[in-house]
C-alpha positions in Angstrom: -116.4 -94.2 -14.8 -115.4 -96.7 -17.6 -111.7 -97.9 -18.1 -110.6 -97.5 -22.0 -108.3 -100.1 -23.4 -107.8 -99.9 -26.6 -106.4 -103.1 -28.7 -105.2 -100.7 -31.5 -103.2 -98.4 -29.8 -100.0 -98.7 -28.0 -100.5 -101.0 -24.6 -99.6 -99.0 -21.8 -96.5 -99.4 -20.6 -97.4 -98.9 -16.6 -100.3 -99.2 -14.2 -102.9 -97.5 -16.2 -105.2 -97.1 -19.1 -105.6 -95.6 -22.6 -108.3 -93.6 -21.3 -111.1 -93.1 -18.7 -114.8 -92.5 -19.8 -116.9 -90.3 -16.9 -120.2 -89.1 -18.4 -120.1 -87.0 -21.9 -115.8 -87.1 -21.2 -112.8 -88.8 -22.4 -109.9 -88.4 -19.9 -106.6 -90.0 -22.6 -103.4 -90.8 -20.8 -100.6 -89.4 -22.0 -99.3 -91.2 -25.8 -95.6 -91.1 -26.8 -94.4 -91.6 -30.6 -94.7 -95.9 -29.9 -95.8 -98.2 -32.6 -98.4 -100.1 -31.9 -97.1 -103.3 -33.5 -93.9 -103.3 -32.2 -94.2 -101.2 -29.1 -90.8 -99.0 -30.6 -90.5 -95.4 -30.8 -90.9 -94.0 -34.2 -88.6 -91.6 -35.8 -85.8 -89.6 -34.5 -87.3 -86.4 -35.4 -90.3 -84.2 -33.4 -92.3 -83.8 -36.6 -92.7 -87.8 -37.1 -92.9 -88.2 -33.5 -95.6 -85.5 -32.9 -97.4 -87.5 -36.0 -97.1 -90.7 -34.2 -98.1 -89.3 -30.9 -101.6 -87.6 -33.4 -102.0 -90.8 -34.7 -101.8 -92.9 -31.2 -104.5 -90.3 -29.4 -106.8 -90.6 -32.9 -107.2 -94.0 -32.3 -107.9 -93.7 -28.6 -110.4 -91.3 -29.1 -112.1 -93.5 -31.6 -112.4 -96.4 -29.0 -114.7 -94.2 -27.8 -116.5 -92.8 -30.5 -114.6 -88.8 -30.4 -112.2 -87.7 -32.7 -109.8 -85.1 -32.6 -111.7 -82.2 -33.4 -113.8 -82.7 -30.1 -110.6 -82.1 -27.8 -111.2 -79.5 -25.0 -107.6 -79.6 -23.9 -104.3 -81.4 -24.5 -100.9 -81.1 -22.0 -97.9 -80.9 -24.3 -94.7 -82.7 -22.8 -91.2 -81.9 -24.6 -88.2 -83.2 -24.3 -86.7 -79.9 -25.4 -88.2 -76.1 -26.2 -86.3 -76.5 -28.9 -88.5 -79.0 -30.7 -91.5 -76.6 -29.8 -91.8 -75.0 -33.7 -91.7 -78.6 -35.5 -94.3 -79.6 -32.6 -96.6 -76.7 -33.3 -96.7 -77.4 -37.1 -97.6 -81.4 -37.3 -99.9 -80.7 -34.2 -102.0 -77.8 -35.5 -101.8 -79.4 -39.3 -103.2 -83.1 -37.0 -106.0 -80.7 -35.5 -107.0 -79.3 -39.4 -107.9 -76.1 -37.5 -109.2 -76.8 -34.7 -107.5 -75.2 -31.4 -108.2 -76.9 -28.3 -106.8 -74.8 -24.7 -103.6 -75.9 -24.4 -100.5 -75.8 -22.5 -97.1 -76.7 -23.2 -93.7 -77.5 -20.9 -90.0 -79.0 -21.5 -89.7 -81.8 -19.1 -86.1 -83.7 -18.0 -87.3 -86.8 -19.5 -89.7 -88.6 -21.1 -90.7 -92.3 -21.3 -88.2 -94.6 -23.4 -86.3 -91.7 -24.1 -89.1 -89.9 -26.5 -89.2 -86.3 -27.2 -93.1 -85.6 -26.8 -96.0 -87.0 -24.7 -99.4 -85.6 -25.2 -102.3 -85.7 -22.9 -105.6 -84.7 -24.1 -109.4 -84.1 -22.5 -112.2 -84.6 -25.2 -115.8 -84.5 -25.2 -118.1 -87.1 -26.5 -121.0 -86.0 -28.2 
C-alpha cells in the first residue's frame, strides 16, 4: 500500500491521508468544499460546494494518475436531504456522464460545518 499526499489539494485536517494506493486502486478520503490555499470552506451554497468538493477529489486522483471518469464508487455525505437535487446536478454535470455505484446519506454533521463530503474508490489504469 502507498500513502497519497497530495501538495495541491486540501491538507487533511486529521490523522490521515488524501488517499491510499493498493495495486490497480485509489482508496480517496473523504473531500469537503475547502480551498486549498486558504484551508476555508467555499461557498454557502451545495452547488459551489459540491463543485469544490469535484474539484478537491480531481486533483487527488491526478496525484495518482486517475481521473474522475475511472471512479467505481463514491459515498455521498449531506448535511441535509434537502440539498440532495443541487448535489445531483453539479455531481453528475463534474462526472460528464459517467455514473459510478453510489450511495447517498444525510448525516448530523459534517466537518467545519460543511454541507457535503464525498468519498470515492477509483481504478488506475
Amino acid at each position: 500500500m502507498k500513502q497519497i499526499f497530495s501538495k495541491k489539494a486540501p491538507a487533511a485536517i486529521g490523522p490521515y491521508c488524501h488517499a491510499i494506493v493498493h495495486n490497480d486502486m485509489v482508496f480517496c478520503s473523504g473531500q469537503i468544499p475547502l480551498d486549498p490555499e486558504t484551508m476555508e470552506i467555499v461557498g454557502t451554497d451545495i452547488e459551489t460546494q459540491t463543485n469544490q468538493v469535484m474539484k478537491n477529489i480531481e486533483t487527488v486522483l491526478s496525484e495518482v494518475g486517475t481521473s474522475l471518469d475511472k471512479i467505481v464508487k463514491t459515498t455521498i455525505f449531506l448535511d441535509t436531504m434537502d440539498d440532495f437535487l443541487g448535489m445531483n446536478k453539479v455531481y453528475e454535470a463534474c462526472l460528464s456522464g459517467h455514473k459510478p455505484a453510489r450511495s447517498a446519506f444525510e448525516v448530523g454533521r459534517l466537518p467545519k460545518d460543511a454541507l457535503i463530503e464525498i468519498e470515492c474508490i477509483a481504478v488506475i489504469e
